[in-house]
C-alpha positions in Angstrom: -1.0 7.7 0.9 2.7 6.8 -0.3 3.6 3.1 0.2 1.8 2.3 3.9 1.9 -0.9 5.1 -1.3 -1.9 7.2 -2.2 -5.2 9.3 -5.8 -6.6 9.3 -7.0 -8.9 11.9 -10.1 -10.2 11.3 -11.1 -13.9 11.6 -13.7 -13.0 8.8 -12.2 -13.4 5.2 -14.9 -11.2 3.4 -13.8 -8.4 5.8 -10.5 -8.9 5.0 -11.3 -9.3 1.3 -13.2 -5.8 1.7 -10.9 -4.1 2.8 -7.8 -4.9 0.3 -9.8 -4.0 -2.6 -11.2 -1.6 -0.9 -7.6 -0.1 0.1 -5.5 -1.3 -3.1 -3.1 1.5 -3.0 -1.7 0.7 0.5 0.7 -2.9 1.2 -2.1 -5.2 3.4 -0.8 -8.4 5.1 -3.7 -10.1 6.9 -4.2 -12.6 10.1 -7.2 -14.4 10.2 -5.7 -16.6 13.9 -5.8 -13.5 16.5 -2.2 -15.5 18.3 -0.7 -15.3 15.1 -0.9 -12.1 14.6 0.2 -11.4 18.6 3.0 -13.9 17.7 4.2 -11.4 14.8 4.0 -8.1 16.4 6.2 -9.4 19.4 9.2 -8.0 17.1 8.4 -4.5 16.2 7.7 -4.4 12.3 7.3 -2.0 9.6 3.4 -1.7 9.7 2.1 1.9 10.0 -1.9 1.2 11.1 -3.3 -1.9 12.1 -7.3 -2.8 11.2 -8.7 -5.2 14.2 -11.6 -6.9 14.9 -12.8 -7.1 18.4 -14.9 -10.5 18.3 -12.4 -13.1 17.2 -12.2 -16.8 18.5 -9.3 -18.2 20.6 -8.1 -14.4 21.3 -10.3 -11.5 21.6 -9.3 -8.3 19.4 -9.0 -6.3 23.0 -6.6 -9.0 24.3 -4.7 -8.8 21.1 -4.7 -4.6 21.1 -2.7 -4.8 24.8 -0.5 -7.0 23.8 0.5 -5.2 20.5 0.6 -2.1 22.1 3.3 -3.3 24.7 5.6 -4.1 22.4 4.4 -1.5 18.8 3.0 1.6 20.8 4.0 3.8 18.0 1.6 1.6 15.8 -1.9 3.3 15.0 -4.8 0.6 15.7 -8.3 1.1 14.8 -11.1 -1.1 16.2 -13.5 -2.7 14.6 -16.7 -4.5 15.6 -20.3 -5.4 14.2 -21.2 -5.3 18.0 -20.8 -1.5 19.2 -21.3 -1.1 23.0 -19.9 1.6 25.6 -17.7 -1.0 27.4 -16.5 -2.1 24.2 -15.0 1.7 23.5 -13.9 1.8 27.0 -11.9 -0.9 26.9 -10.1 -0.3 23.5 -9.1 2.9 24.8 -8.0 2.0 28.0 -5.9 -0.4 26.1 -4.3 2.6 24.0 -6.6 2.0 20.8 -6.6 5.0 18.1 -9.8 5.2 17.2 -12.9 2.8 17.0 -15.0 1.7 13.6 -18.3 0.1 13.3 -19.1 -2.6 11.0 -21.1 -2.8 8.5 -18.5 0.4 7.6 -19.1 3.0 4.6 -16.0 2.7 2.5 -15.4 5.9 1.5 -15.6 6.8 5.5 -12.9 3.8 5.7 -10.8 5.4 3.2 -10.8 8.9 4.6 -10.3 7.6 8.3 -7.1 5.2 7.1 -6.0 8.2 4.8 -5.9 10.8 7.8 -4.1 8.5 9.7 -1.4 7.7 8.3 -0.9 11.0 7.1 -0.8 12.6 10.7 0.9 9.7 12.0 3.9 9.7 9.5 4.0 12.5 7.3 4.9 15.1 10.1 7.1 12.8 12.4 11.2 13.0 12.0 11.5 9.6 10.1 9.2 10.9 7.4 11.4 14.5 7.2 13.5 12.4 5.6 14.9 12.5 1.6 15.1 9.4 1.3 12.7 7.9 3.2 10.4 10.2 0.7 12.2 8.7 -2.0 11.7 5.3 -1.1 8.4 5.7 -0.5 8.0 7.5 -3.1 9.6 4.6 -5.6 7.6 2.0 -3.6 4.2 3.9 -4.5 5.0 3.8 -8.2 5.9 0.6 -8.7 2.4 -0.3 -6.7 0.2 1.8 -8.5 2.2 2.2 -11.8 -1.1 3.1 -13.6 -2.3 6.3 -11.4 1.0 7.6 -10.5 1.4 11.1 -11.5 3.6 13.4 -9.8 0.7 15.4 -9.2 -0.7 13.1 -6.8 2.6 12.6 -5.2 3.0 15.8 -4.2 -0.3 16.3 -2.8 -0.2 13.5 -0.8 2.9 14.7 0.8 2.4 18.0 0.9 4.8 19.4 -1.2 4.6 21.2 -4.9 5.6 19.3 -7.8 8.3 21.1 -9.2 10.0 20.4 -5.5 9.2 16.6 -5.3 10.7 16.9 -8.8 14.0 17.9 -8.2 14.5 16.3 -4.9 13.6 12.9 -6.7 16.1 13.6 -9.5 18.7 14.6 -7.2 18.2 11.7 -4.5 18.0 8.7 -7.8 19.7 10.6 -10.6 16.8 10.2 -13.0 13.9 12.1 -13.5 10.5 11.0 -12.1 8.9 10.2 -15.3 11.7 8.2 -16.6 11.8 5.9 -13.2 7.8 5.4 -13.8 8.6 3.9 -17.4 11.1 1.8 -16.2 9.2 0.4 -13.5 6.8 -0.3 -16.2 8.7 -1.8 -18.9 10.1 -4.2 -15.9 6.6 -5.1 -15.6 6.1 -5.7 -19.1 9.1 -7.8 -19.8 7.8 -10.0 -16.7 4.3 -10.1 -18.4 5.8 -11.0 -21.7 7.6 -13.9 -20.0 5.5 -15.5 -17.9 1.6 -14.5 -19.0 -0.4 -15.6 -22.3 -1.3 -12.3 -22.7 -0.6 -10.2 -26.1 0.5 -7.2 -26.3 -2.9 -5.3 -26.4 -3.3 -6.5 -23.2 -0.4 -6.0 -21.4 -0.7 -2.1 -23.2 -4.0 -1.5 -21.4 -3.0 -3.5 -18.4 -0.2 -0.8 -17.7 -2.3 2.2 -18.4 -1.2 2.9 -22.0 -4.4 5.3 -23.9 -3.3 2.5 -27.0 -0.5 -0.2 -27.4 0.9 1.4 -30.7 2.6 3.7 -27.7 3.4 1.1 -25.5 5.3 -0.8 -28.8 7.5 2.0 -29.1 8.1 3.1 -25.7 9.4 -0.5 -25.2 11.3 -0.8 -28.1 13.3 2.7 -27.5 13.8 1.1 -23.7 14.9 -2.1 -25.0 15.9 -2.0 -28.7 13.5 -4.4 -29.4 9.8 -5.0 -30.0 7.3 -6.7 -27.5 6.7 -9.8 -30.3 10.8 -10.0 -30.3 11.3 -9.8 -26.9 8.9 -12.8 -25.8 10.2 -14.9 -29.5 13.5 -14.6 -27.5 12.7 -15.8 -24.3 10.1 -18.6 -24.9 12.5 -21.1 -24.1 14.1 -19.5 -21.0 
């Protein structure tokens, strides 16, 4: 799914752990305080699916779910609870929840429940008919996921053929989508080179480069010169 944003409320830190590196292509802010995250979401915000736990001190997740939902109704909230009972389901759908996960989950099950969800949710709605919204998500997905970013994957998430996606892209940003990809990596790279200990092996393999003899020359044709010379210059900075 292209650049999502999702909430998780969960009082639990492993869960919330869990489920960012389980779900490391999507944006994930967390709340661990069940008030907090009521306090957020009394603005509406730019959070497509919210993950929330039902058994939560101070503020149950049920009490939580009705007052998101009168202010976010558009927001997509799944359930979730190590303590499954019929009241329990009653509730959260009374209270406008989307759908209902048990804990412990299966995270492949996870993946494919938060993957159909967002894609019903936004893909097909008018904001999402947008060019460039696309885009923007689009740009925001690549500069997430800069390692497994092809425009193959793209364009099947959002339903659309490659050579399309292509020239949309192009005509929305002026450059081409590959070009975009290596600069969002070479930005990466120079921030590496600045900040990090790590040599320029590293950083090759750490952006997805098959060897760093490639990544030497990519970023020299970007920059006019090398890695080595590029961190030499800015030592002191």
């Amino acid at each position: 799914m292209i650049s999502e944003k999702i909430a998780v409320i969960d009082d639990d830190p492993r869960i919330i752990k869990s489920l960012k590196m389980a779900l490391t292509e999507y944006e994930i802010i967390d709340f661990k305080d069940s008030k907090k995250a009521v306090a957020f979401f009394q603005k509406p915000r730019d959070i497509n699916l919210i993950l929330l736990d039902v058994m939560m001190p101070g503020m149950d997740g049920i009490s939580v779910l009705e007052e998101i939902k009168k202010t976010n109704k558009e927001i997509a909230v799944i359930i979730m609870t190590g303590y499954p009972s019929q009241d329990v389901a009653v509730q959260a759908l009374r209270n406008h929840a989307d759908d209902f996960l048990e804990k412990p989950f299966h995270i492949e099950s996870l993946r494919k429940k938060v993957r159909s969800f967002l894609r019903e949710k936004y893909y097909f709605n008018k904001k999402a008919s947008s060019k460039d919204y696309k885009v923007e998500r689009i740009k925001n997905f690549i500069r997430r996921n800069y390692k497994d970013s092809s425009l193959a994957i793209i364009a099947e998430e959002m339903c659309l053929s490659p050579k399309y996606l292509s020239r949309m892209f192009k005509k929305r940003t002026g450059k081409n989508y590959r070009n975009f990809h290596i600069e969002v990596k070479i930005d990466l790279a120079r921030k590496l080179l600045k900040e990090t200990s790590l040599n320029v092996d590293e950083i090759s393999y750490k952006l997805g480069y098959q060897n760093p003899e490639s990544f030497m020359r990519i970023f020299k044709r970007k920059t006019k010169i090398t890695p080595t010379q590029f961190r030499e210059k800015n030592a002191h900075l």
